[in-house]
C-alpha positions as a Python dict, from the first residue, in 0.01 Angstrom:
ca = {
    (1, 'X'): (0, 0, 0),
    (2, 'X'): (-191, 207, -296),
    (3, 'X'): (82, 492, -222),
    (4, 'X'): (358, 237, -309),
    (5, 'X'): (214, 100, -581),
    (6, 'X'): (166, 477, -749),
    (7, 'X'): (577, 554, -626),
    (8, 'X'): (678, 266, -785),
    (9, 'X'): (484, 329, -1124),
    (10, 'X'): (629, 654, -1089),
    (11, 'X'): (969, 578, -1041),
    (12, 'X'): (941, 329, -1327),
    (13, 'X'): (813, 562, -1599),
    (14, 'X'): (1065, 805, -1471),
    (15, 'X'): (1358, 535, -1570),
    (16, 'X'): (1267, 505, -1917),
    (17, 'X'): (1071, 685, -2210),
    (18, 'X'): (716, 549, -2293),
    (19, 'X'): (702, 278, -2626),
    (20, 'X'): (522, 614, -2778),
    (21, 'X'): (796, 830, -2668),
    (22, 'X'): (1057, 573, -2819),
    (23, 'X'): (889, 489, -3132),
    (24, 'X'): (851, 881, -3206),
    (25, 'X'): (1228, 878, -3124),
    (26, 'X'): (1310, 618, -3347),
    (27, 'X'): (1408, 730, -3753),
    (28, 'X'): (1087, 767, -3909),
    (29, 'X'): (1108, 607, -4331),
    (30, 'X'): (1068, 826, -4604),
    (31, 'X'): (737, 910, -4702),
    (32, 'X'): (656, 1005, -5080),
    (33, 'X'): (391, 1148, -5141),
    (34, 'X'): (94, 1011, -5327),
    (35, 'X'): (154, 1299, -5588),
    (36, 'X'): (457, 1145, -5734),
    (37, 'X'): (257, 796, -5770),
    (38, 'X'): (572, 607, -5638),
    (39, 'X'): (620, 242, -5687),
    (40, 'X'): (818, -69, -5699),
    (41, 'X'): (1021, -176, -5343),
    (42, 'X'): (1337, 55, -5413),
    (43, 'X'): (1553, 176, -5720),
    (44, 'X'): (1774, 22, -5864),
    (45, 'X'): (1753, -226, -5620),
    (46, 'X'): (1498, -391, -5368),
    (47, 'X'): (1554, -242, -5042),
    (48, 'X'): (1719, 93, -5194),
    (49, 'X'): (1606, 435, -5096),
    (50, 'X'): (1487, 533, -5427),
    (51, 'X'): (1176, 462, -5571),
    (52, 'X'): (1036, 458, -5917),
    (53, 'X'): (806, 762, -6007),
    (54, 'X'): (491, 665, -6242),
    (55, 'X'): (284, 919, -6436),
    (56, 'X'): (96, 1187, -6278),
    (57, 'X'): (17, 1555, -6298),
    (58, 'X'): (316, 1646, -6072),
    (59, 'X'): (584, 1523, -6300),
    (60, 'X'): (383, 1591, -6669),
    (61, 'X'): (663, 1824, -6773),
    (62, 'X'): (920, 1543, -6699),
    (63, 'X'): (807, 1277, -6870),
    (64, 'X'): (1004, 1156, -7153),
    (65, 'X'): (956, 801, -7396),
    (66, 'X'): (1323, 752, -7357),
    (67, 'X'): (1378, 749, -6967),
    (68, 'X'): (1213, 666, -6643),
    (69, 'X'): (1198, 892, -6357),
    (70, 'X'): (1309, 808, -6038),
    (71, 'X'): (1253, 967, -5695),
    (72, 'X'): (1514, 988, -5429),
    (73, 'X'): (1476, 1095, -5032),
    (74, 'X'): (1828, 1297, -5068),
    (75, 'X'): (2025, 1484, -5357),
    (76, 'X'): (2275, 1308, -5319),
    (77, 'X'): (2139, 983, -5391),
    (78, 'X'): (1992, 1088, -5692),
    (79, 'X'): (2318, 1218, -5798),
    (80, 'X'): (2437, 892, -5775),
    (81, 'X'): (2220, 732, -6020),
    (82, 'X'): (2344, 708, -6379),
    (83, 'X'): (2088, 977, -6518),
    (84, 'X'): (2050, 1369, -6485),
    (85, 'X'): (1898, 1592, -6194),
    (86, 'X'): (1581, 1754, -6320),
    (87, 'X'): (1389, 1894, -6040),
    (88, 'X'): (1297, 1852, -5697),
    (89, 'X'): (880, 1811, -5601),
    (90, 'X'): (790, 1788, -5213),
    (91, 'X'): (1091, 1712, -5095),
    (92, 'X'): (1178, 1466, -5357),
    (93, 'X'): (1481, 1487, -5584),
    (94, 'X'): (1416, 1371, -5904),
    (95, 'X'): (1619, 1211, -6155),
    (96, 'X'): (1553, 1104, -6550),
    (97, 'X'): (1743, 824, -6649),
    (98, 'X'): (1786, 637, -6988),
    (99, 'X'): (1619, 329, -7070),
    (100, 'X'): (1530, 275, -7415),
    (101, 'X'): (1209, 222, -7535),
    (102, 'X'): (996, -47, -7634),
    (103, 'X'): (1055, -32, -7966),
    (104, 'X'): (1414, -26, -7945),
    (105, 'X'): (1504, -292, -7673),
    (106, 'X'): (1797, -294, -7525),
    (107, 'X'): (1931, 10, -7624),
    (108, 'X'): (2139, 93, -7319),
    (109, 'X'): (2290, -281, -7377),
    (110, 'X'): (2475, -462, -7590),
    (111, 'X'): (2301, -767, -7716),
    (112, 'X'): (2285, -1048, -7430),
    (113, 'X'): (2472, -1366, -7499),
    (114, 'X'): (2306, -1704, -7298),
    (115, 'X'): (2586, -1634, -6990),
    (116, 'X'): (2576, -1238, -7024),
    (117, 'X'): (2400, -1045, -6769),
    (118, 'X'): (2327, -694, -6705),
    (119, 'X'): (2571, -613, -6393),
    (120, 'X'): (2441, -601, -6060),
    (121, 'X'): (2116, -828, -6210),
    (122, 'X'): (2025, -1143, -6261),
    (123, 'X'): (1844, -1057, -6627),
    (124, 'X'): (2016, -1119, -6969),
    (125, 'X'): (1862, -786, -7049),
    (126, 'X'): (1625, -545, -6933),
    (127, 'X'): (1455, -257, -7038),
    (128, 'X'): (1096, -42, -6975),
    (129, 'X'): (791, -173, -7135),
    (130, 'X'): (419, -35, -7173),
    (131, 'X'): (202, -193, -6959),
    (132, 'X'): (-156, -100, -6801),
    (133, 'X'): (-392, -260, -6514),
    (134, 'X'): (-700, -154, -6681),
    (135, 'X'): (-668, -309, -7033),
    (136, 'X'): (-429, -97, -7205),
    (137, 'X'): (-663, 264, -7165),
    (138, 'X'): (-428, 434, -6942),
    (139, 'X'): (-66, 275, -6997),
    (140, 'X'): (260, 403, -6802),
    (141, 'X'): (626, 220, -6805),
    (142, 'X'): (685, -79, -6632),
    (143, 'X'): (1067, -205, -6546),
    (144, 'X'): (1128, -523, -6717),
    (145, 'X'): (1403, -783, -6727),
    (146, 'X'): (1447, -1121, -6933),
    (147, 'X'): (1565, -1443, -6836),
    (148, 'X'): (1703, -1652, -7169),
    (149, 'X'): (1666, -2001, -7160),
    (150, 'X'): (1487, -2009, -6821),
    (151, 'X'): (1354, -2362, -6857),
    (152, 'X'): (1518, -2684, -6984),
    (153, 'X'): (1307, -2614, -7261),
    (154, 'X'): (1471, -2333, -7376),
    (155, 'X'): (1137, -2143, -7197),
    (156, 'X'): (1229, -1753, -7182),
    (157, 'X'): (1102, -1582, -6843),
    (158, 'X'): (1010, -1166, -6898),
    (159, 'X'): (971, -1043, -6517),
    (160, 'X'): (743, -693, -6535),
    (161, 'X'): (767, -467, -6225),
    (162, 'X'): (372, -397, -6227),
    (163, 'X'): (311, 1, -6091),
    (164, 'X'): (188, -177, -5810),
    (165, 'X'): (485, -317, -5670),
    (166, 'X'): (416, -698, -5757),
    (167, 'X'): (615, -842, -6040),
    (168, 'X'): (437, -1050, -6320),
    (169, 'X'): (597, -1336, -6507),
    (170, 'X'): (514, -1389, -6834),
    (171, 'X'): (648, -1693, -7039),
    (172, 'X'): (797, -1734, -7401),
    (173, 'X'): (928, -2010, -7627),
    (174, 'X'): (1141, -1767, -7911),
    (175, 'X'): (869, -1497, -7968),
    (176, 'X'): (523, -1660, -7897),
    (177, 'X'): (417, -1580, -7572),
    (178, 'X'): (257, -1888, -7428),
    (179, 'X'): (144, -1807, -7061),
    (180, 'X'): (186, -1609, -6747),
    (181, 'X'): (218, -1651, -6400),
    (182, 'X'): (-108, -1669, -6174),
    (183, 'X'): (-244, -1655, -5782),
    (184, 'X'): (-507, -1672, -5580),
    (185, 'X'): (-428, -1376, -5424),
    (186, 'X'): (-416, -1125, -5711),
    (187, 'X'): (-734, -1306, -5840),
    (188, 'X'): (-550, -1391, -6160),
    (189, 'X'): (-602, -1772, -6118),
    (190, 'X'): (-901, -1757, -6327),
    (191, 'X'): (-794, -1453, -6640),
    (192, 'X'): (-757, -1576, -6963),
    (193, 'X'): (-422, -1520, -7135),
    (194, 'X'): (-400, -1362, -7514),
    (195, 'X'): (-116, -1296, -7738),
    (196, 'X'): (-117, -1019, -8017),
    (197, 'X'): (124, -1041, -8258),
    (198, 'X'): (187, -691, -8459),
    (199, 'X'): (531, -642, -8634),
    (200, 'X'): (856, -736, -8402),
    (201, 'X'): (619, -707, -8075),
    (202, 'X'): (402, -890, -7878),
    (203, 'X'): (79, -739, -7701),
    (204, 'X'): (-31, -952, -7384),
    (205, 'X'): (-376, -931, -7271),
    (206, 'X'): (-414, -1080, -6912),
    (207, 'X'): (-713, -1032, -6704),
    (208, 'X'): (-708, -641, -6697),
    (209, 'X'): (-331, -584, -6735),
    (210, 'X'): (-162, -552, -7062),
    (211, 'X'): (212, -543, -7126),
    (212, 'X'): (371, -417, -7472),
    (213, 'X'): (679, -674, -7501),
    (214, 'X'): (917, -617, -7804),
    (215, 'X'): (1090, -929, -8008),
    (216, 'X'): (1424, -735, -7892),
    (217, 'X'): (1386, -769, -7476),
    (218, 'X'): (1296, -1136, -7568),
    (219, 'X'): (1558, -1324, -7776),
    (220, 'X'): (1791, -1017, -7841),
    (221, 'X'): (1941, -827, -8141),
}
């Protein structure tokens, strides 16, 4: 009976690999590596190979006010993308792409109308902003997009891709920032929300995190 038993366990792992053997089979993802500080869920688009690259030591000589860097598993899909080739770091081919600034806006868009919208987006504009986690000591450039007339109020919703990977809402009527979105899972439930005015810009001070938002990204122009 036991030599059966042992046959037939035999025969059995002979039919088929092991869930190890298939797993290691299986298309591994993409790994970056932690030198590249990678973030956000895929560039341009959720799901999409690509991913964001935020400031580090590895890609100091890249940096530029004007662009955001962006990581991609193959050349060829950085090639793609509508910026320029400018190195490859660990297996990572990098691309710099235009953005505008903060202080400029939209300045790879024409000014949004109420029913315009960036193509392939569901923003009336978007653009990169400062932001930090830490207060504003150590900022880096967030992806953000604007909603116009958002609420039946004529509320304005700025979404900020956060370096890591959640998005924060942050809510306008014209330029005075008036709130943000909260959870008990971030622990934001309980931060208190400023807004510094200075010039055509708004500073937001929430919990920790602090977001540079110009007048421009808001209500256009």
């Amino acid at each position: 009976m036991t030599t059966g038993i042992v046959t037939a366990a035999a025969m059995l792992s002979a039919c088929g690999p092991s869930s190890a053997e298939s797993e290691a089979g299986a298309p591994a993802a993409f790994q970056f590596p932690a030198s590249l500080s990678p973030f956000g869920d895929g560039y341009p688009a959720p799901g999409d190979a690509c991913r964001r690259l935020g400031e580090s030591e590895a890609v100091a000589n890249l940096l530029d006010d004007s662009a955001v860097l962006v990581g991609c598993p193959a050349e060829e899909q950085a090639a793609a993308l509508p910026g320029e080739i400018v190195a490859t770091i660990d297996g990572v081919t990098i691309a710099s792409i235009p953005m505008g600034d903060a202080n400029t806006g939209m300045g790879e868009y024409p000014p949004a109308t109420e029913d315009a919208l960036v193509p392939g987006t569901e923003y009336n504009a978007t653009s990169t902003i400062p932001c930090a986690a830490d207060g504003g000591e150590n900022r880096v450039s967030c992806d953000a997009g604007v909603k116009r007339n958002w609420g039946e109020d004529g509320t304005t919703l700025v979404e900020v891709a956060k370096p890591d990977g959640r998005t924060r809402a942050i809510f306008f009527q014209g330029t005075e920032a008036y709130g943000a979105d909260s959870a008990q899972s971030d622990g934001s439930a309980g931060w208190d929300f400023e807004a510094r005015r200075a010039g055509d810009e708004t500073t937001i001070i929430y919990g920790p995190e602090s977001y540079v938002i110009p007048d421009a990204l808001v209500v256009g122009g």
